[in-house]
C-alpha positions as CSV (number, residue, x, y, z in Angstrom):
1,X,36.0,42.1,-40.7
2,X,35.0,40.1,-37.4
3,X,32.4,39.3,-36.0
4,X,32.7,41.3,-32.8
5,X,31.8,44.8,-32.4
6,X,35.1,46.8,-32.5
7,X,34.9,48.0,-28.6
8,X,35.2,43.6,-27.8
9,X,37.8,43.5,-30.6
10,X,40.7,43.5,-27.6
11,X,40.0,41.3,-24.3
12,X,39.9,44.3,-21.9
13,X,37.0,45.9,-23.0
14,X,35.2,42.7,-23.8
15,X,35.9,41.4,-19.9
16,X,34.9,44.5,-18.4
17,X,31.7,44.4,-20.8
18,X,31.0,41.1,-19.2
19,X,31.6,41.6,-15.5
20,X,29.2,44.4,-15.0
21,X,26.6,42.3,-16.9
22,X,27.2,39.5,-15.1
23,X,27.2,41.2,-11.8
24,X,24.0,43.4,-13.1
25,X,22.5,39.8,-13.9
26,X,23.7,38.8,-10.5
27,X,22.1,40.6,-8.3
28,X,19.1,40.7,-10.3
29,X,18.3,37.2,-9.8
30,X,19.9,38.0,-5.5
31,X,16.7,40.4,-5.8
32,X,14.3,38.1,-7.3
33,X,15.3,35.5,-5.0
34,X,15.0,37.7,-2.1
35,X,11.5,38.5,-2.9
36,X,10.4,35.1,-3.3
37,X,11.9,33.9,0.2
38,X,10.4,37.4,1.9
39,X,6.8,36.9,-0.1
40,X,7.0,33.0,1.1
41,X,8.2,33.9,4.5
42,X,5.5,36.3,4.9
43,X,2.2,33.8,3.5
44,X,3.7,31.7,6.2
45,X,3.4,33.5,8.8
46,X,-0.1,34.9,7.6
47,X,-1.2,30.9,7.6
48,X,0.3,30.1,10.6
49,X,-1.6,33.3,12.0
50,X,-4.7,31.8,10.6
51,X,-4.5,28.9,11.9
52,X,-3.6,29.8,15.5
53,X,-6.9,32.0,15.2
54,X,-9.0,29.3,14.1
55,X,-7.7,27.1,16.6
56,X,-8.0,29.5,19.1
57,X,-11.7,29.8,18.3
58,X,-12.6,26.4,18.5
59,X,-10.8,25.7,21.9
60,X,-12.8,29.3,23.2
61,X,-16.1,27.2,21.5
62,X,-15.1,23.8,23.2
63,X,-14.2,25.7,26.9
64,X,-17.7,27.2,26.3
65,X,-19.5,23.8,26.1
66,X,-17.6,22.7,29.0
67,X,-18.4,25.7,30.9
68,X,-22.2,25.1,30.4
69,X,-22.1,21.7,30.9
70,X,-20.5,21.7,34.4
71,X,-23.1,24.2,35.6
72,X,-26.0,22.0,34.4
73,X,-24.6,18.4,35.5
74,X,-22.6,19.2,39.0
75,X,-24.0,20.9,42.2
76,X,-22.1,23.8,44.2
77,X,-20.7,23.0,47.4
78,X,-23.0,24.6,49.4
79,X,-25.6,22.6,47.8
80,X,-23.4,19.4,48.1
81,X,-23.0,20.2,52.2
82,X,-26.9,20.8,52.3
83,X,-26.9,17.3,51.0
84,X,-24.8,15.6,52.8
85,X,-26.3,16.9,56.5
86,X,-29.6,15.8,55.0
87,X,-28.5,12.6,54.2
88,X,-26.6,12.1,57.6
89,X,-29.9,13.7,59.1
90,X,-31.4,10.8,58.0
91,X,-29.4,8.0,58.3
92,X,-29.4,9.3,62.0
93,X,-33.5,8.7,62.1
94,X,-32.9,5.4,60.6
95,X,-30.0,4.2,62.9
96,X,-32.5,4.8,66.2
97,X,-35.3,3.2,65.0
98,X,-33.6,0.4,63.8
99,X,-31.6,0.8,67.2
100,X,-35.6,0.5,69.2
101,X,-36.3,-2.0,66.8
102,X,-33.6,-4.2,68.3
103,X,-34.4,-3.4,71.9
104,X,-37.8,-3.9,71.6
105,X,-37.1,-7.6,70.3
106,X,-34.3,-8.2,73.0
107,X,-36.8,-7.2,76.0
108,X,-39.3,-9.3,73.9
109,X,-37.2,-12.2,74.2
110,X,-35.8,-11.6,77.7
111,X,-40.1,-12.1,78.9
């Protein structure tokens, strides 16, 4: 009596046995290992989804900050123009005095 059922008793049956379990076994792990890369694959991209988000809103959060503070610390250009005729307004006043300033001390000294 052996130890072999009677159907693996001659080498045919036993190696056909074998190769559809070992090709069953085969593409179960192909199948496992598929889902694993596929559920990886996808957690990836949700994180890297995630994180473009996030970063997303804290540049939107950051731009807003900017935003406010260049309306609060700069002037428009009309209001820059304004200024600058103003200021040439008066640099104008103070050129002529200083102008009659120095004429009046030249005809001073001329007497």
């Amino acid at each position: 009596m052996s130890i072999l059922p009677e159907f693996m008793e001659n080498g045919a049956p036993l190696k056909s046995f074998l190769s559809k379990n070992l090709l069953t076994v085969a593409l179960s792990i192909a199948a496992a290992l598929g889902a694993y890369y596929t559920t990886v694959s996808a957690l990836q991209v949700s994180l890297a989804t995630k994180a473009d988000s996030s970063y997303m809103m804290n540049m939107e959060k950051r731009l807003s900050v900017v935003e406010n503070n260049l309306e609060r610390s700069f002037i428009t250009r009309d209001d820059f123009y304004r200024f600058r005729e103003e200021i040439s307004y008066r640099l104008s006043k103070i050129e002529f005095k200083l102008g009659t300033l120095v004429e009046g001390e030249n005809n001073a000294d001329k007497r």
